[in-house]
C-alpha positions as CSV (number, residue, x, y, z in Angstrom):
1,X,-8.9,25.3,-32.1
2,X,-12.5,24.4,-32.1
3,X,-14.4,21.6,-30.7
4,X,-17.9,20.5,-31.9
5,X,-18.2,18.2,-29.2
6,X,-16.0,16.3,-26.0
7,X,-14.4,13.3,-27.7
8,X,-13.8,9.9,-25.0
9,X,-10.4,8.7,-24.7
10,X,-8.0,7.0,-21.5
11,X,-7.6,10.8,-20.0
12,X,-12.1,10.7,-19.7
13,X,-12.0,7.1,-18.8
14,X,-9.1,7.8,-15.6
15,X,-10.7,10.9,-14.8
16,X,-14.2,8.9,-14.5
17,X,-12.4,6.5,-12.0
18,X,-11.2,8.9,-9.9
19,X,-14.8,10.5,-9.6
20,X,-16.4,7.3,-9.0
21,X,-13.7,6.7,-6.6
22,X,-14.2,9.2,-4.5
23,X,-18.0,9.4,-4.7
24,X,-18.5,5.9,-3.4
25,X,-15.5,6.7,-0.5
26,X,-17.0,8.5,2.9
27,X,-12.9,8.9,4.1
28,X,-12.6,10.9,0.3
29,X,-15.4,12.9,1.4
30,X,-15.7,13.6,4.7
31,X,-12.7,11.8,6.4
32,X,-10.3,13.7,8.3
33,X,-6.7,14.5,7.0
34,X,-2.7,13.0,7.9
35,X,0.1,13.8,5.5
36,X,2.2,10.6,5.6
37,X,5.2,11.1,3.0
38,X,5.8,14.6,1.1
39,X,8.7,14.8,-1.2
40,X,9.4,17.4,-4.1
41,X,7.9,14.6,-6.2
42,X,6.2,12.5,-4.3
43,X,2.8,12.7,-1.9
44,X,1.2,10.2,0.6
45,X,-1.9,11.3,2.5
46,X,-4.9,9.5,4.4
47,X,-8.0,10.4,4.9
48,X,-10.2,8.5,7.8
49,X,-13.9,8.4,8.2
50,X,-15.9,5.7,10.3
51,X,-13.2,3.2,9.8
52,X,-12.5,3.7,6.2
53,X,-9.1,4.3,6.0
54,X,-7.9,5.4,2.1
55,X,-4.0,6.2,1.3
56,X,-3.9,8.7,-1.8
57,X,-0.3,8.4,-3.3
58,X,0.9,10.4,-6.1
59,X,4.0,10.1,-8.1
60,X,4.7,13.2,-9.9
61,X,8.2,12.2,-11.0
62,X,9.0,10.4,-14.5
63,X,10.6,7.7,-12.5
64,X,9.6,4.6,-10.3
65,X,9.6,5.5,-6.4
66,X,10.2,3.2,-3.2
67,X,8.0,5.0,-0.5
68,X,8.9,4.0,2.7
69,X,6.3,4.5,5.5
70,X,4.4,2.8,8.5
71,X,1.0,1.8,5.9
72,X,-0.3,0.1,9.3
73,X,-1.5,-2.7,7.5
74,X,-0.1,-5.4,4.9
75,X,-3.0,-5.4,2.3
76,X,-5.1,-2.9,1.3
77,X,-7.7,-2.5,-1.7
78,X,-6.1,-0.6,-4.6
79,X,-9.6,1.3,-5.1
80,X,-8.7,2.0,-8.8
81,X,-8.1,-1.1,-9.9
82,X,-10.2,-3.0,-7.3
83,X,-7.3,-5.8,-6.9
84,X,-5.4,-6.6,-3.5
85,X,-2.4,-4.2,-2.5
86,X,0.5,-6.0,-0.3
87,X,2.6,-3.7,1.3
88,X,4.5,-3.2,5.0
89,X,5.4,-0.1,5.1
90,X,6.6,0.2,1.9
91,X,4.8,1.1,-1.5
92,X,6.3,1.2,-4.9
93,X,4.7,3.9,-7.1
94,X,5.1,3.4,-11.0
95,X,6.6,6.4,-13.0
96,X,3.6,9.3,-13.0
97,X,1.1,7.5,-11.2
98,X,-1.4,7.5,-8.7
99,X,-2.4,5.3,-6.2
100,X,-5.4,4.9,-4.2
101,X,-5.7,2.3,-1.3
102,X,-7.7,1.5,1.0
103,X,-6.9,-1.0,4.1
104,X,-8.0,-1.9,7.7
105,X,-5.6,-0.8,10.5
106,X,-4.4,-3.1,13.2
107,X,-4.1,-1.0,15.4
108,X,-1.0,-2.6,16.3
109,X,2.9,-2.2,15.0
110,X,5.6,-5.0,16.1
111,X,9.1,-4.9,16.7
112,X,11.6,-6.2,13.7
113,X,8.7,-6.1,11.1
114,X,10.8,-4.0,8.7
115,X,13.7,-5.6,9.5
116,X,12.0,-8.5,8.6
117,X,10.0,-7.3,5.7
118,X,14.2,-6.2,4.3
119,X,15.4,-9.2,4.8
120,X,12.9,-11.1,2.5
121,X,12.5,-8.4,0.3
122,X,16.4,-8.7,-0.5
123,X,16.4,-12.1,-0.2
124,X,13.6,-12.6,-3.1
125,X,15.7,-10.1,-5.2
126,X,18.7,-12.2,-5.0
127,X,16.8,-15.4,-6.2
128,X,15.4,-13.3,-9.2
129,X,12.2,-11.9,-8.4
130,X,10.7,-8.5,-9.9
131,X,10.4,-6.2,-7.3
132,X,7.0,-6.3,-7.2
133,X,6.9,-10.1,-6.9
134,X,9.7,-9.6,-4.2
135,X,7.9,-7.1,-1.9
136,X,4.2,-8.9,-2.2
137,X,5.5,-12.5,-0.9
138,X,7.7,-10.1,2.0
139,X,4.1,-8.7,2.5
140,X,2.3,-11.9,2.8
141,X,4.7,-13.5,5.1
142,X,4.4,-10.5,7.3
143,X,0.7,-10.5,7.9
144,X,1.0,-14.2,8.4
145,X,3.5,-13.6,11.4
146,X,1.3,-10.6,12.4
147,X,-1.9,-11.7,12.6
148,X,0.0,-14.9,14.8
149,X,1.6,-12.5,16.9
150,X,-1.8,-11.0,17.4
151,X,-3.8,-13.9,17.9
152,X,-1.6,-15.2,20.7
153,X,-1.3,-12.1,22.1
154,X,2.4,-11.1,21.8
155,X,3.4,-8.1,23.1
156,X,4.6,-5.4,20.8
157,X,8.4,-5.4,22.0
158,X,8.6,-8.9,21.4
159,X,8.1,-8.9,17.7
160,X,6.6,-11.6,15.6
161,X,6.3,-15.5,15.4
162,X,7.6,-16.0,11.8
163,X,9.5,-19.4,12.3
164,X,6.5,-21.0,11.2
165,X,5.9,-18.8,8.0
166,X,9.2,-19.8,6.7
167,X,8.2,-22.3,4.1
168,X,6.0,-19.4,2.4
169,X,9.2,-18.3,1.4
170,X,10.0,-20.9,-0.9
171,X,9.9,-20.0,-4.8
């Protein structure tokens, strides 16, 4: 097979992203390394420079995966798609894809917060909600309750205020 010259398609254009990605990330380049999740299938590291924080997860299987982890935060940036990630500790990877998100860490992990994050999750699927819908209102609820719980000061053990969240709930 010969080729007079490299032809453009969606392969170049991802491939492009990725490379742009990780030139404009210092944690890509320079950042220190944690394997999070490993699976046959599935892989979740983070690399940490100077506060950047970015999560690389890769789904190598030609199914949809659940990965369940402690992300440390409840949004991140998904880096290739520059639009908002919401997530506690969980992250649902599409069928053969890769994910690339970047987030702030608290610094801080409560008592009952996947528990709670569970509990809504399920509840949404019951009322009909995708998945996707289900787990991003569970997220947004959480880092309401959290960033209470951190602006008053709550110790750890004690949980999270999310009584006052509840209406968020609401579809």
């Amino acid at each position: 097979m010969h080729f007079d010259k490299p032809e453009w398609n969606e392969l170049t254009d991802f491939i492009s992203k990725l490379a742009q990605v990780k030139a404009d990330s210092k944690a890509l380049n320079y950042g220190g390394f944690r394997s999070v999740l490993l699976t046959n299938k599935q892989c979740i590291f983070e690399r940490n420079c100077d506060g950047e924080r970015v999560l690389v997860a890769i789904n190598a299987d030609g199914a949809d995966f659940m990965a369940y982890f402690d992300a440390g935060c409840a949004t991140a940036t998904e880096l290739l798609t520059d639009t908002t990630h919401e997530f506690a500790g969980n992250l649902a990877l599409a069928d053969s894809s890769p994910a690339y998100v970047e987030s702030t860490y608290t610094g801080t992990s409560y008592s009952g917060t996947g528990d709670l994050f569970a509990s809504v999750l399920c509840g949404c699927l019951l009322r009909g909600l995708s998945v996707a819908d289900a787990m991003k209102k569970a997220a947004f609820f959480l880092e309401a309750a959290i960033s209470d719980a951190q602006a008053q000061q709550i110790p750890r053990n004690e949980g999270v205020p999310f009584e006052s969240h509840l209406e968020m709930l609401r579809l």
